[in-house]
N, C-alpha and C positions, 0 to 999 in steps of 0.2 A: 444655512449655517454650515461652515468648513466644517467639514470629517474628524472627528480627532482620529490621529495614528496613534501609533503603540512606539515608544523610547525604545532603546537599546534592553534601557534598565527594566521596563515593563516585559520585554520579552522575557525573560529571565524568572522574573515573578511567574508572568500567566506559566512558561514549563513549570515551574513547581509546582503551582495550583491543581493544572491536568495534572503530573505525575502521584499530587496527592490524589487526586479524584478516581485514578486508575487505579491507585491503591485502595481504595476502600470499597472499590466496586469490588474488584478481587476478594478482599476477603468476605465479603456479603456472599460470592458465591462459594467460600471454601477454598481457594485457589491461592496458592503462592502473591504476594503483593510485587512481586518485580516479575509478575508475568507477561506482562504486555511491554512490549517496546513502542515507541514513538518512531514513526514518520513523519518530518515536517516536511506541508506540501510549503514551498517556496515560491509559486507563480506569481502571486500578487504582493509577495514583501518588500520591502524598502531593504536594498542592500546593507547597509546599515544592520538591521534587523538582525539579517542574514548572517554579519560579519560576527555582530554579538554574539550568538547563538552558533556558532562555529569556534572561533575562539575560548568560549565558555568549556568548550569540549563536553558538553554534559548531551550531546545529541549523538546518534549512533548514523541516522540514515537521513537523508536529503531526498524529498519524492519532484519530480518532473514530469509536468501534462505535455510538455511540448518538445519535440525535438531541437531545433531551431536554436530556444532557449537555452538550452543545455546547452548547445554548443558554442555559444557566445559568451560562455562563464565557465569555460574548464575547468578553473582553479579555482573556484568559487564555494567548492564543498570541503575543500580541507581535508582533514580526518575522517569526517562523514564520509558514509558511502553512498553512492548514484542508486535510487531506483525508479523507473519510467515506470508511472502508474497511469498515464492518459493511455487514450486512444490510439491505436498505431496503424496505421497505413501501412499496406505490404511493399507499397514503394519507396517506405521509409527505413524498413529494415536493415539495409546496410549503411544506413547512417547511426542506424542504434546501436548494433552489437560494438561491442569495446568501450562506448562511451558510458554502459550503465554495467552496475554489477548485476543488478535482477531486470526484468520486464515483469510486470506485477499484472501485464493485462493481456495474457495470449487469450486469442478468443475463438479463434480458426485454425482448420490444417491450412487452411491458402498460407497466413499468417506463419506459421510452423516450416512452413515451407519455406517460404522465402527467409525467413530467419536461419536455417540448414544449407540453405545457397550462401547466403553471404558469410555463413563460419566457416565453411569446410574449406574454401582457400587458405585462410589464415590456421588451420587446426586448430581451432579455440571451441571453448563450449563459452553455452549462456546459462545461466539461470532463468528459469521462469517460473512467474503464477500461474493457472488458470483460471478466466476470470469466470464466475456461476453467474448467469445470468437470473435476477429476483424477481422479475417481473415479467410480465406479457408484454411493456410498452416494448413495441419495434425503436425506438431509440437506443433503448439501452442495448450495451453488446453481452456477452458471453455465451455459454453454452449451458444449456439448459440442465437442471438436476438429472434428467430424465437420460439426457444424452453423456455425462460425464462420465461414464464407464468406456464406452466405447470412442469417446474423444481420447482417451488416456492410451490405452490398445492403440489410436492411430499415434501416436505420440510417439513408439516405441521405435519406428520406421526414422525416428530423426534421431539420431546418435551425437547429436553436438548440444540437442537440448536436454537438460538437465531438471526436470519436474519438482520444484520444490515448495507445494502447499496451492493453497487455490485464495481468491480474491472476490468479494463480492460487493456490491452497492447496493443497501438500502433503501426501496422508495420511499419516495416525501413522502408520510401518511398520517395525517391526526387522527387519535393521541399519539404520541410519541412510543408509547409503551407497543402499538402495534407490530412496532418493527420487531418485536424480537423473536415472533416465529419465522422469519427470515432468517435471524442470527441462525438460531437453533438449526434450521435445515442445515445451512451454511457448516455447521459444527459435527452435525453427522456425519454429513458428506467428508467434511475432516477426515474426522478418525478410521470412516468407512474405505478411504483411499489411500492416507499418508501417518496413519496414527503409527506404524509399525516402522515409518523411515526415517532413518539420521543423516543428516548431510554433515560434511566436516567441516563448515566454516559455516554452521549456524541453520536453522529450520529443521523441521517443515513450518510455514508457516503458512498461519491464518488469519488474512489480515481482510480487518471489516470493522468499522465504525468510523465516524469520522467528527468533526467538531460539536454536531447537533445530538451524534447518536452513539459516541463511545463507549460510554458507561453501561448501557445496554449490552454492547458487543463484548465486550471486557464479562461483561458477568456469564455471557452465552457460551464464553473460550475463546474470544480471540484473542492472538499472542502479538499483534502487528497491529499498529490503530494509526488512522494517516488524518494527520490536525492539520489544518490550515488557517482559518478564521478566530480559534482560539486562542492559539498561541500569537499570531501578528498582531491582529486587530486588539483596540484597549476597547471592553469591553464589560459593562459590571457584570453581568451574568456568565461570565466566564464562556461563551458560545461565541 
């Protein structure tokens, strides 16, 4: 049986949907109902989609797994702004900076590094996440809870990166409910690093949930939530 996709018009709908869903998570936990912003991951949408949903102006941020990608659609975000939330290869660094306003997934000083080579020519800073790593699986990247203190301290050594909130991925784990003393570490480490900083063009942010598990994250504190299967795909259960 063909796939159903999701219409222009269906995109539109399912953001409302999440956005109400964001909201009432919010207030379940006491929190502001326009505290979480929306990242649409775009890798798998039907331009189309993409074009609704941009045009609409109701999206603030555009998320990117792939470099590649990004770069074969420059003008593809509109108003949105770029944020690289995949995986980054240190040999892909100076393909990134400029093309994204954040990198949502620093995971290394190598990483750090080579991101500081490729700015200091052009004198630009970057924004970045740090991405926590949630798990033991050796797949997944970041920096461990245990190590983020002294990741940040080496951080300090690069003067073109710009530290703004940290990034994490929840492992797949039935129930669903299990993830959220991941959120919770995730939210400590927040306020235990970045609760006291303002940036002037938006964060710190803490961005963690994502189509399966937002509502969760949204209630735990996070300010940033990156949808991709919800908002594209037509879906009854709204996932």
């Amino acid at each position: 049986m063909e796939e159903e996709v999701c219409s222009p018009h269906r995109v539109l709908d399912n953001l409302r949907r999440i956005r109400e869903r964001i909201s009432a998570a919010a207030r379940r936990a006491g929190r502001d109902p326009g505290a979480a912003e929306i990242v649409a991951v775009i890798k798998s949408a039907r331009p189309e989609d993409v074009r609704a949903l941009l045009n609409s102006r109701r999206i603030r941020w555009m998320g990117e797994n792939r470099i590649q990608a990004a770069r074969q659609r420059p003008d593809s975000t509109g108003p949105a702004g770029r944020r690289f939330i995949g995986h980054l290869q240190t040999n892909k660094a100076r393909q990134a900076v400029g093309l994204f306003e954040w990198i949502d997934s620093l995971d290394s000083l190598r990483l750090a590094e080579a991101l500081e080579k490729a700015l200091q020519p052009q004198g630009s800073r970057q924004k970045v996440l740090i991405q926590v790593k949630l798990t033991s699986r050796e797949s997944q990247g970041g920096v461990t809870p245990s190590d983020l203190e002294g990741f940040l301290d080496g951080l300090s050594g690069f003067p073109s990166l710009i530290p703004g909130g940290l990034m994490g991925i929840a492992p797949f784990i039935e129930p669903l409910e299990a993830v959220r003393p991941h959120f919770r570490t995730m939210h400590e480490l927040f306020v235990k690093h970045f609760g006291d900083r303002k940036l002037e063009d938006g964060g710190p942010y803490l961005s963690m949930g994502m189509s399966r598990d937002f509502e969760i994250a949204v209630e735990e504190g996070a300010n940033l939530v990156r949808i991709g299967t919800a908002l594209f795909e037509n879906s009854r259960t709204g996932h």
